[in-house]
TORVO-894492 format. One record per residue (C-alpha): residue number from 1; residue in one letter; chain; x, y, z. Coordinates in steps of 0.001 Angstrom, whole numbers, plus 500000, padded with zeros to 6 digits. Layout:
! residues N
<fivex resi="NUM" resn="A" chain="A" east="X" north="Y" up="Z"/>
...
***
This chain:
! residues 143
<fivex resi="1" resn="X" chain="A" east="500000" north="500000" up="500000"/>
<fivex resi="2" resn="X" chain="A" east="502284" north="502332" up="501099"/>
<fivex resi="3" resn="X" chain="A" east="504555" north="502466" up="498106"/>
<fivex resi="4" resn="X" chain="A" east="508676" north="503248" up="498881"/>
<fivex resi="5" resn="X" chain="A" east="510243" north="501160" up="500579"/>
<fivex resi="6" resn="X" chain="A" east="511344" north="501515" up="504299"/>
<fivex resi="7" resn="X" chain="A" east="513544" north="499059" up="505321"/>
<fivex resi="8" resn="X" chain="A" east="515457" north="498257" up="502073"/>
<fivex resi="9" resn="X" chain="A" east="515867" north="498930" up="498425"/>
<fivex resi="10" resn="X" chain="A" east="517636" north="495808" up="497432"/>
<fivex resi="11" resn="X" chain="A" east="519045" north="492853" up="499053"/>
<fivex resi="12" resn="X" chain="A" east="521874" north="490583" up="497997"/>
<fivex resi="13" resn="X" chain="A" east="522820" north="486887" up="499086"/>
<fivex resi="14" resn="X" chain="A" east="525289" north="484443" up="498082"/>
<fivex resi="15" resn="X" chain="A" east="524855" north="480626" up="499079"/>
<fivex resi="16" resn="X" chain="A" east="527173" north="478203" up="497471"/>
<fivex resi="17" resn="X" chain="A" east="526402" north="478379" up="493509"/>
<fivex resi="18" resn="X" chain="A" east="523338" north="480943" up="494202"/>
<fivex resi="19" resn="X" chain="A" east="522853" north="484123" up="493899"/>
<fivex resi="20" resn="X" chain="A" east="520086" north="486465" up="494999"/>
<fivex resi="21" resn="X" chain="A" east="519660" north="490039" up="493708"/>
<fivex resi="22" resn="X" chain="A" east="516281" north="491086" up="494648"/>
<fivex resi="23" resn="X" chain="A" east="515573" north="495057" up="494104"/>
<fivex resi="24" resn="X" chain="A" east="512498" north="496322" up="496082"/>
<fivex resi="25" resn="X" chain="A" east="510246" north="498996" up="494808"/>
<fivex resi="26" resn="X" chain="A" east="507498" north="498908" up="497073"/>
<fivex resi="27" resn="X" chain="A" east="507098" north="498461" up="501160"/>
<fivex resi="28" resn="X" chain="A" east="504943" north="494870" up="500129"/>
<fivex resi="29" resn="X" chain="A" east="506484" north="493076" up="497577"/>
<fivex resi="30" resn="X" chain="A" east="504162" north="489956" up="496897"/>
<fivex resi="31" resn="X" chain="A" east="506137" north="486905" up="495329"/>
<fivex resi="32" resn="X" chain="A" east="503574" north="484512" up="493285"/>
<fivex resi="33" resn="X" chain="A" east="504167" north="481836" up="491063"/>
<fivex resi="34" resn="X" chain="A" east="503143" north="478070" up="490277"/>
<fivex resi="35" resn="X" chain="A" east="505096" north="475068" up="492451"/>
<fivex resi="36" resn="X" chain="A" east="508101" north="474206" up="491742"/>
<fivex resi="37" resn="X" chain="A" east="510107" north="476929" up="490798"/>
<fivex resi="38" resn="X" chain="A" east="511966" north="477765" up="493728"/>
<fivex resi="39" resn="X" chain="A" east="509989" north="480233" up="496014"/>
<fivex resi="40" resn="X" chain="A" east="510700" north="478222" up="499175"/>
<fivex resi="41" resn="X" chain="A" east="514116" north="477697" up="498122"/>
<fivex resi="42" resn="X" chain="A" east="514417" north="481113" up="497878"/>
<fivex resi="43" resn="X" chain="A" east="513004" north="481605" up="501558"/>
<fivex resi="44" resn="X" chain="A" east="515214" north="479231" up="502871"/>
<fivex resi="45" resn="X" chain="A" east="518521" north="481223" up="501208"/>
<fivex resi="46" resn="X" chain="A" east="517102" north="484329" up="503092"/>
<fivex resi="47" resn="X" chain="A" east="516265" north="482559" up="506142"/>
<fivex resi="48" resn="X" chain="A" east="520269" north="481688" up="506282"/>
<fivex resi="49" resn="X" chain="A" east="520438" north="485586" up="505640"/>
<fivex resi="50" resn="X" chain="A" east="518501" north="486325" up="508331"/>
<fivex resi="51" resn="X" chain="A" east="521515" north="485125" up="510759"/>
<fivex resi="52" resn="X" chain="A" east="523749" north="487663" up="509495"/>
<fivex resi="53" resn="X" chain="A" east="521258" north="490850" up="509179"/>
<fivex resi="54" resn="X" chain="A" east="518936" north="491748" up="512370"/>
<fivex resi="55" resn="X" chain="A" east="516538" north="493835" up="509871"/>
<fivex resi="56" resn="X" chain="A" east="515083" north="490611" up="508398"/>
<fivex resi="57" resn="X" chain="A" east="512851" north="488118" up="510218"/>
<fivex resi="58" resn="X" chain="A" east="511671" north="485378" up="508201"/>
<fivex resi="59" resn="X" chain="A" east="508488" north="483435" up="509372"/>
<fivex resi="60" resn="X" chain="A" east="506943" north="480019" up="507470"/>
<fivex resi="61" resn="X" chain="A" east="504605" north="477123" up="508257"/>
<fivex resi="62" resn="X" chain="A" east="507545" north="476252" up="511048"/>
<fivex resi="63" resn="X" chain="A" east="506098" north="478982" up="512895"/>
<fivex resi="64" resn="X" chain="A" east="502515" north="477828" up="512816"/>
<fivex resi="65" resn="X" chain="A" east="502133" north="477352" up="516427"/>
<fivex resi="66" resn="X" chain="A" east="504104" north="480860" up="517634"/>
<fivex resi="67" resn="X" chain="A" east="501866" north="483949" up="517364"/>
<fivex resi="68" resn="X" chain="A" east="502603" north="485535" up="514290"/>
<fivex resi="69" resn="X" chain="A" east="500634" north="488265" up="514685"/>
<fivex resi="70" resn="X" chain="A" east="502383" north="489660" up="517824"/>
<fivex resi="71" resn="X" chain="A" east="505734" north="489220" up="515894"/>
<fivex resi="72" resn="X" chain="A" east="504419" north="491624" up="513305"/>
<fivex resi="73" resn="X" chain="A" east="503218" north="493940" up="515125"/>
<fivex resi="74" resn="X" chain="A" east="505965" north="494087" up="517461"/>
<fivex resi="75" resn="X" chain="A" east="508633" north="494097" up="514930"/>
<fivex resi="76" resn="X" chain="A" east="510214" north="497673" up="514109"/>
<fivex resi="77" resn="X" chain="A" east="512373" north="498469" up="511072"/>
<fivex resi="78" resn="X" chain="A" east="512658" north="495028" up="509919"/>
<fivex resi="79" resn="X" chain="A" east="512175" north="493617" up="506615"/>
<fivex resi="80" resn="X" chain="A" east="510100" north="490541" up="507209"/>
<fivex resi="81" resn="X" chain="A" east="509964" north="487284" up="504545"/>
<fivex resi="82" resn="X" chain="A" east="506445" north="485249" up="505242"/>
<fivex resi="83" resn="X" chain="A" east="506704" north="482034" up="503058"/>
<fivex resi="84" resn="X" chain="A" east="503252" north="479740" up="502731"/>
<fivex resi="85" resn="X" chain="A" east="501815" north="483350" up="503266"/>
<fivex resi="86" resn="X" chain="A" east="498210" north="481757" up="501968"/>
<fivex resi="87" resn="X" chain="A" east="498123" north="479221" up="505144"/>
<fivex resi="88" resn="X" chain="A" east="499767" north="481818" up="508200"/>
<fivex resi="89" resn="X" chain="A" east="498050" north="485259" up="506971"/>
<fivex resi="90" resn="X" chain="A" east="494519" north="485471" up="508564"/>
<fivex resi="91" resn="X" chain="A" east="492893" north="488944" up="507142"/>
<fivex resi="92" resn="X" chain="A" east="493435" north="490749" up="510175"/>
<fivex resi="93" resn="X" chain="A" east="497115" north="490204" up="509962"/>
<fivex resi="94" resn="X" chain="A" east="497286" north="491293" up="506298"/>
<fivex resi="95" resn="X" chain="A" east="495251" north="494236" up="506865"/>
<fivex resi="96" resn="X" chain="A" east="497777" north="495375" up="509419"/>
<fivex resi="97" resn="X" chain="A" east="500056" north="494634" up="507057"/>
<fivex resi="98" resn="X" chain="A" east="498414" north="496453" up="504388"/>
<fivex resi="99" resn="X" chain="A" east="498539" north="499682" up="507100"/>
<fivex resi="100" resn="X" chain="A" east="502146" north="498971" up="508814"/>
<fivex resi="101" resn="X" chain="A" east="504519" north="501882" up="508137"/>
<fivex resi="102" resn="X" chain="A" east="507522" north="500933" up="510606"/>
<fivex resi="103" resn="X" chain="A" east="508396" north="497713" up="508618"/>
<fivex resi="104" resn="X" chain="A" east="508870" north="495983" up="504784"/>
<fivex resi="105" resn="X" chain="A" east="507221" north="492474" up="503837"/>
<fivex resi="106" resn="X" chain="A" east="508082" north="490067" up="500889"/>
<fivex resi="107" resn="X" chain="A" east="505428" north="488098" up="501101"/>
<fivex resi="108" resn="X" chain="A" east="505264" north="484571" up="499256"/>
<fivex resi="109" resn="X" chain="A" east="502171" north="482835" up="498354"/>
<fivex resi="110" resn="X" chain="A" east="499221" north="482577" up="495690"/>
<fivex resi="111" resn="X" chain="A" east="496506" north="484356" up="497483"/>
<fivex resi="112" resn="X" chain="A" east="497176" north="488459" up="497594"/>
<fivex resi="113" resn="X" chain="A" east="493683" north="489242" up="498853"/>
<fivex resi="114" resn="X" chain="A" east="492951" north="492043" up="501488"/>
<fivex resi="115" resn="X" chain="A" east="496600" north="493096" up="501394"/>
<fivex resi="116" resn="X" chain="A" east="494983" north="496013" up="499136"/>
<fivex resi="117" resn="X" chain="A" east="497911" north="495956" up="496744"/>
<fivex resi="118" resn="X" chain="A" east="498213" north="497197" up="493493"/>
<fivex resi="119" resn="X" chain="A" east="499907" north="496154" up="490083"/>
<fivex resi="120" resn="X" chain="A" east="502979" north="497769" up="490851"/>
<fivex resi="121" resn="X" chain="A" east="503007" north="494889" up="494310"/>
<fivex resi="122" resn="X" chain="A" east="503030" north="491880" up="492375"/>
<fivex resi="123" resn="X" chain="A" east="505987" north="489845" up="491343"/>
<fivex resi="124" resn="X" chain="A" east="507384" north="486400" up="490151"/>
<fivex resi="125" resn="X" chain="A" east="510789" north="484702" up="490435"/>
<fivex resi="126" resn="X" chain="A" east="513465" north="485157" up="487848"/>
<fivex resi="127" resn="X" chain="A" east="515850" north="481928" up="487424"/>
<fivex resi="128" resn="X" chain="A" east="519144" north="482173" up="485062"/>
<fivex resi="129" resn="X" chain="A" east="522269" north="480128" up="484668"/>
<fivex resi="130" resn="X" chain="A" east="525323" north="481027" up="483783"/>
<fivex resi="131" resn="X" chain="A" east="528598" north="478897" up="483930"/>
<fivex resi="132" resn="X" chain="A" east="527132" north="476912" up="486995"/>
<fivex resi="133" resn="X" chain="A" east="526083" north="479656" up="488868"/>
<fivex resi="134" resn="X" chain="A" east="522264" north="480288" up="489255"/>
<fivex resi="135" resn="X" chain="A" east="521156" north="483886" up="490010"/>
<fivex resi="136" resn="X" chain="A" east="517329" north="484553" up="491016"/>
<fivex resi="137" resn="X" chain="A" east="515842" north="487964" up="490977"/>
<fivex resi="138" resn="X" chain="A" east="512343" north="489147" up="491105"/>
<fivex resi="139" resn="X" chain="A" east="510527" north="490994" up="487916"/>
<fivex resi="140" resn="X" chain="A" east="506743" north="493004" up="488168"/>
<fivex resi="141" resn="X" chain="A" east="504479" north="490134" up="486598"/>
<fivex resi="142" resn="X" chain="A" east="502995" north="492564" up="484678"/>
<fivex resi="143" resn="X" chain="A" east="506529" north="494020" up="482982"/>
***
């Protein structure tokens, strides 16, 4: 919703023969795309991340049965990565996401619904290979 982002422009990882450039635009980037191509791998890269940088907190279906919401709202400044977003987001959680101005979400899953996003929020994963290294970024679905 609100559209610069506030934690982090771009963010850059390196784990074995992978590479992540990922180049924010927005305070909610929403990652979508079918099975398969690498979203949770992707989450799992970042979670690794996360060990190293104290502005991201990464949550997933691991988290299930910790209160999510009270991590959200109690998180300041922090970029924070919500894989299987469809299954842990209830509406009242992604409506204060929608509203939250103190932190930055990349938010994987299928379902963007009452996260009132726009166009310019929506994004899929970008796989290349080149001389055994694999890069992923993330592109606007609609570019």
């Amino acid at each position: 919703m609100f559209s610069e982002p506030v934690v982090m422009d771009e963010l850059h990882s390196i784990h074995t023969s992978f590479v992540l450039n990922f180049y924010f635009q927005n305070n909610i980037t929403f990652l979508m795309g079918d099975s398969g191509i690498g979203k949770s791998f992707i989450y799992s890269i970042l979670q690794e991340t996360s060990v190293e940088d104290e502005r991201i907190i990464c949550i997933n279906y691991l988290d299930v049965h910790k209160n999510i919401f009270y991590i959200i709202q109690n998180a300041k400044k922090k970029l924070v990565i919500i894989d299987n977003a469809d299954s842990l987001l209830t509406d009242e959680m992604r409506k204060w996401i929608a509203f939250d101005r103190d932190n930055q979400y990349l938010i994987i899953g299928r379902n963007p619904s009452n996260l009132m996003l726009t166009k310019e929020n929506l994004f899929e994963l970008i796989r290349k290979e080149e001389s055994g290294i694999i890069s992923f970024s993330i592109k606007n679905i609609f570019d």
